[in-house]
PANURO-383920 format. One record per atom (N, C-alpha, C, O): residue in three letters; x, y, z. Coordinates in steps of 0.1 Angstrom, whole numbers, plus 5000, padded with zeros to 4 digits. Layout:
# residues N
ALAXYZ...
# end
This chain:
# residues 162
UNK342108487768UNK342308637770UNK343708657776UNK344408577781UNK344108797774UNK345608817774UNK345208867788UNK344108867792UNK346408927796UNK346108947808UNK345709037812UNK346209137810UNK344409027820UNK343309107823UNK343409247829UNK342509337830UNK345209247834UNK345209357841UNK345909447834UNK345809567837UNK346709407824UNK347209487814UNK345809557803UNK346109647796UNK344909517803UNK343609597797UNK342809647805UNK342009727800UNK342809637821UNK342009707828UNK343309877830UNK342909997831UNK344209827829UNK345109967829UNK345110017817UNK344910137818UNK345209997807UNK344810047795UNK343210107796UNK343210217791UNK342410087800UNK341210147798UNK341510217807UNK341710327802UNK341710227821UNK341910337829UNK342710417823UNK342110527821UNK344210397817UNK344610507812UNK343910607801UNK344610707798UNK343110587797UNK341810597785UNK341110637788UNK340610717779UNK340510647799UNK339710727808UNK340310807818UNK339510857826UNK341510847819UNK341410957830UNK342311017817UNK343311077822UNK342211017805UNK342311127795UNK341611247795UNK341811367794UNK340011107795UNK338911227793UNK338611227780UNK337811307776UNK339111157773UNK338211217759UNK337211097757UNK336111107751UNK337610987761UNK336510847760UNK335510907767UNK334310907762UNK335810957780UNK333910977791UNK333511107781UNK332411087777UNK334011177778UNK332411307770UNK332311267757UNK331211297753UNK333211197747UNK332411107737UNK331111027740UNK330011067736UNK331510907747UNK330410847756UNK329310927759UNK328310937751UNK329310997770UNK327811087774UNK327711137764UNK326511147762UNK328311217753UNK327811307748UNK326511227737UNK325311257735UNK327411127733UNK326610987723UNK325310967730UNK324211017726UNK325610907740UNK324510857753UNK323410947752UNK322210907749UNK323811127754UNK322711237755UNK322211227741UNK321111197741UNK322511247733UNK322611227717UNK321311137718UNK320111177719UNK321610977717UNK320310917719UNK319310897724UNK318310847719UNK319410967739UNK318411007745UNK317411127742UNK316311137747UNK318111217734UNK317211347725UNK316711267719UNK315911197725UNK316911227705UNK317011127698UNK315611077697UNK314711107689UNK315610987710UNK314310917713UNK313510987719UNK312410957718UNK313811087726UNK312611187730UNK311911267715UNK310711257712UNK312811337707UNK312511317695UNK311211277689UNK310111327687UNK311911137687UNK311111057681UNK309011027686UNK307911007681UNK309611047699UNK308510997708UNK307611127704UNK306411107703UNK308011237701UNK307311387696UNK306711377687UNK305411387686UNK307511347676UNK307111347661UNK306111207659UNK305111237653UNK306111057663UNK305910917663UNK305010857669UNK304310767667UNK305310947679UNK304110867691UNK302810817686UNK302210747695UNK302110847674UNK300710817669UNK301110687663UNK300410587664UNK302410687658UNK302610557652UNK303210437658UNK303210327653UNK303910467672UNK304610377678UNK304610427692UNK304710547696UNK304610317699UNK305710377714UNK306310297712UNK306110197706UNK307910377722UNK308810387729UNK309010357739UNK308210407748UNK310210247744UNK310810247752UNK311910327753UNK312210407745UNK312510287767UNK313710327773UNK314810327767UNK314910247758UNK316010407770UNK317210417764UNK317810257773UNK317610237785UNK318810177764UNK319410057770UNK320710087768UNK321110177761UNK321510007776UNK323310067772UNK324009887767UNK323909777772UNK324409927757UNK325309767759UNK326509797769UNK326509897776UNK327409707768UNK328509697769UNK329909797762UNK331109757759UNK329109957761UNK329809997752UNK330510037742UNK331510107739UNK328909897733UNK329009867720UNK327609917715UNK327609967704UNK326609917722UNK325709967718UNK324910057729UNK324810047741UNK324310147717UNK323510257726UNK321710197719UNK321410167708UNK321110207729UNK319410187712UNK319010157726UNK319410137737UNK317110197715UNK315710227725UNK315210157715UNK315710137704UNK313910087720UNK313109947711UNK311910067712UNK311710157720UNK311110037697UNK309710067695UNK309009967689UNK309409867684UNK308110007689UNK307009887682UNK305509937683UNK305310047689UNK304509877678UNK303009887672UNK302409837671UNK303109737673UNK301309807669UNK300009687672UNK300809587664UNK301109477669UNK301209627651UNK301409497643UNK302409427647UNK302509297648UNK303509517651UNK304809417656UNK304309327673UNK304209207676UNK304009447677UNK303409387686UNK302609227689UNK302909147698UNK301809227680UNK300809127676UNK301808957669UNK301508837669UNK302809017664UNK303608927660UNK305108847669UNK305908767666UNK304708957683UNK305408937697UNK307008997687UNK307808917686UNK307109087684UNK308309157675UNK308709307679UNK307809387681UNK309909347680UNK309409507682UNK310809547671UNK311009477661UNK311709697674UNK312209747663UNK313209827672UNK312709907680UNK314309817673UNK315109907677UNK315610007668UNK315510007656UNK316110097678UNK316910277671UNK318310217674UNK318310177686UNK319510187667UNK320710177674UNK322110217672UNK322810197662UNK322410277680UNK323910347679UNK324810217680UNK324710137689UNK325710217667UNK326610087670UNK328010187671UNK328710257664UNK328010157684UNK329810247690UNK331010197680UNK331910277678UNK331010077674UNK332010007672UNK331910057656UNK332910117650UNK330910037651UNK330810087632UNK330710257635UNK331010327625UNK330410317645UNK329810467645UNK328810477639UNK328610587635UNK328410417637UNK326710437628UNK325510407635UNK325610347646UNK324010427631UNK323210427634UNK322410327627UNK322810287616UNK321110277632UNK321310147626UNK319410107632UNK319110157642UNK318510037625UNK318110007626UNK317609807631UNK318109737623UNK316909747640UNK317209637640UNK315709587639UNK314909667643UNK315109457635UNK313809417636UNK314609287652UNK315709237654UNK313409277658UNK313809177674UNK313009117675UNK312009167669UNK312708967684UNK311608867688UNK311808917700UNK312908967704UNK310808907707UNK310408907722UNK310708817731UNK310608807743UNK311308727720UNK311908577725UNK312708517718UNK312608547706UNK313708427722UNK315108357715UNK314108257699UNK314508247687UNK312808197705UNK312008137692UNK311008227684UNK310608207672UNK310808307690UNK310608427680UNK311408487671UNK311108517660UNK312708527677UNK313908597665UNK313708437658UNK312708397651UNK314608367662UNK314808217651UNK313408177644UNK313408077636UNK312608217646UNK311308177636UNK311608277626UNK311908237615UNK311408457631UNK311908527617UNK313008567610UNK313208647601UNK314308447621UNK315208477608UNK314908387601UNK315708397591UNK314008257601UNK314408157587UNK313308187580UNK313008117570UNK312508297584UNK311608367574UNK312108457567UNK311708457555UNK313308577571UNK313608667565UNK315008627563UNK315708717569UNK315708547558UNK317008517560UNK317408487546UNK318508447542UNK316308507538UNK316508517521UNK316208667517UNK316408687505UNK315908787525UNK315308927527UNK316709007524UNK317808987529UNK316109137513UNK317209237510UNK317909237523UNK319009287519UNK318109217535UNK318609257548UNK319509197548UNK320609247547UNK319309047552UNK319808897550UNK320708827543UNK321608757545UNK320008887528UNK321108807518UNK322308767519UNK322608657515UNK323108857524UNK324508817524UNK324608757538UNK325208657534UNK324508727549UNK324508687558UNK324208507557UNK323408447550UNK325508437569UNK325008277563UNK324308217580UNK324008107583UNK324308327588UNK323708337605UNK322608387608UNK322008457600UNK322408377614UNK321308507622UNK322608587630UNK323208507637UNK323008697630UNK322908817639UNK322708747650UNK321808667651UNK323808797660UNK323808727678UNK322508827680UNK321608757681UNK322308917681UNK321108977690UNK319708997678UNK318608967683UNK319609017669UNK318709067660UNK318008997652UNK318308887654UNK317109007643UNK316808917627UNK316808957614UNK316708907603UNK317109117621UNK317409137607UNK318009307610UNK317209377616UNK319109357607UNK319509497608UNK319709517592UNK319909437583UNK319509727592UNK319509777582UNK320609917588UNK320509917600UNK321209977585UNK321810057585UNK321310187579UNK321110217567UNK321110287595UNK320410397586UNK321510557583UNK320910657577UNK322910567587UNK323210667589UNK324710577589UNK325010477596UNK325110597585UNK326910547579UNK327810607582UNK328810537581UNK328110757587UNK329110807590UNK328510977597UNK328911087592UNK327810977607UNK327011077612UNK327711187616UNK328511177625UNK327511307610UNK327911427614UNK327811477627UNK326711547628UNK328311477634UNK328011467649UNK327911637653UNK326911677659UNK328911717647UNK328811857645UNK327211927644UNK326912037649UNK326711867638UNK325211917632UNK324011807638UNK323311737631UNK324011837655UNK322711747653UNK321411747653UNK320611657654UNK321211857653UNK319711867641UNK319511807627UNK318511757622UNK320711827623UNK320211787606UNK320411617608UNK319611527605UNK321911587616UNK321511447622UNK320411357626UNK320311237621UNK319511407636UNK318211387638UNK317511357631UNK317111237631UNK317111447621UNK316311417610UNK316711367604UNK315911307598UNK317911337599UNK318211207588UNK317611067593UNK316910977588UNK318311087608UNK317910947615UNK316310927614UNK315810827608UNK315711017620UNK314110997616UNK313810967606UNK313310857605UNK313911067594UNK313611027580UNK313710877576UNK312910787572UNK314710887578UNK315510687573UNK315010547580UNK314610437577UNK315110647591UNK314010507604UNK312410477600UNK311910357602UNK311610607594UNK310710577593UNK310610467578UNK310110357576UNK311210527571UNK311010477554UNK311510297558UNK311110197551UNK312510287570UNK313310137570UNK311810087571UNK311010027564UNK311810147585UNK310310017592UNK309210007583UNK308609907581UNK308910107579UNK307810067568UNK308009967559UNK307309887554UNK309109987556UNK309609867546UNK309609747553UNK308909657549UNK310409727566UNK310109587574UNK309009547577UNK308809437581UNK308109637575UNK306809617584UNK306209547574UNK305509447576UNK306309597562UNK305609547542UNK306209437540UNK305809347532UNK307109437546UNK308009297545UNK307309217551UNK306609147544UNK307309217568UNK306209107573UNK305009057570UNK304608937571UNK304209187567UNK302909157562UNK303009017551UNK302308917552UNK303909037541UNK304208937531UNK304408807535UNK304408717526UNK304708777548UNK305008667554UNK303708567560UNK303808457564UNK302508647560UNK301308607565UNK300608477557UNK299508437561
# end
């Protein structure tokens, strides 16, 4: 790494702009409706956890359901800061749980192109590509819409694996 203090000044300078902190929270509040949202409309079909923060790279809240559950698996919502998109992911509950279903699903429309597993996931789908941030209601519901039709499809997918 180059020198640490020439990028800690750089991000400070970045920040006392001000345009990086209300992007950030605004994103942050964004997914936290988001998943309250969700929790409104879904709750019969899933719970919800908590909003998580990465490192600035990601924003996302995990759900799951008897089935995922049962398979020790769950399903995140995720803001990827770095693509700006929103994104679906399938997850193990454990480092041998993801590596069991990625060399299950690692031949899967998801997968195909991929010659790894994904550092965190087993399989991501991308649900929203370039989100209108201006309009987030109709954003919302795209995100819903798309989330629900992914997981179903992941969920048809696992069943197949039985």
């Amino acid at each position: 790494m180059e020198n640490l203090n020439k990028y800690i000044s750089i991000y400070k300078e970045q920040l006392q702009k001000g345009d990086i902190l209300i992007a950030y929270n605004e994103l942050v509040k964004f997914t936290m409706r988001l998943r309250t949202d969700l929790i409104k409309s879904l709750s019969n079909q899933y719970s919800f956890a908590g909003i998580l923060h990465g490192y600035m790279d990601f924003t996302y809240f995990y759900y799951s359901n008897d089935f995922l559950k049962g398979k020790k698996l769950k399903c995140g919502v995720v803001l990827n800061h770095v693509e700006m998109r929103f994104e679906v992911w399938l997850l193990g509950n454990t480092i041998p749980i993801q590596e069991k279903y990625w060399e299950l699903s690692k031949n899967s429309k998801w997968n195909k192109d991929k010659t790894e597993m994904p550092k965190y996931s087993i399989l991501e789908a991308v649900l929203v590509t370039n989100p209108d941030f201006n309009n987030l209601d109709v954003l919302s519901k795209e995100i819903e819409e798309k989330m629900i039709i992914v997981s179903n499809e992941i969920i048809e997918y696992l069943k197949t694996l039985d």
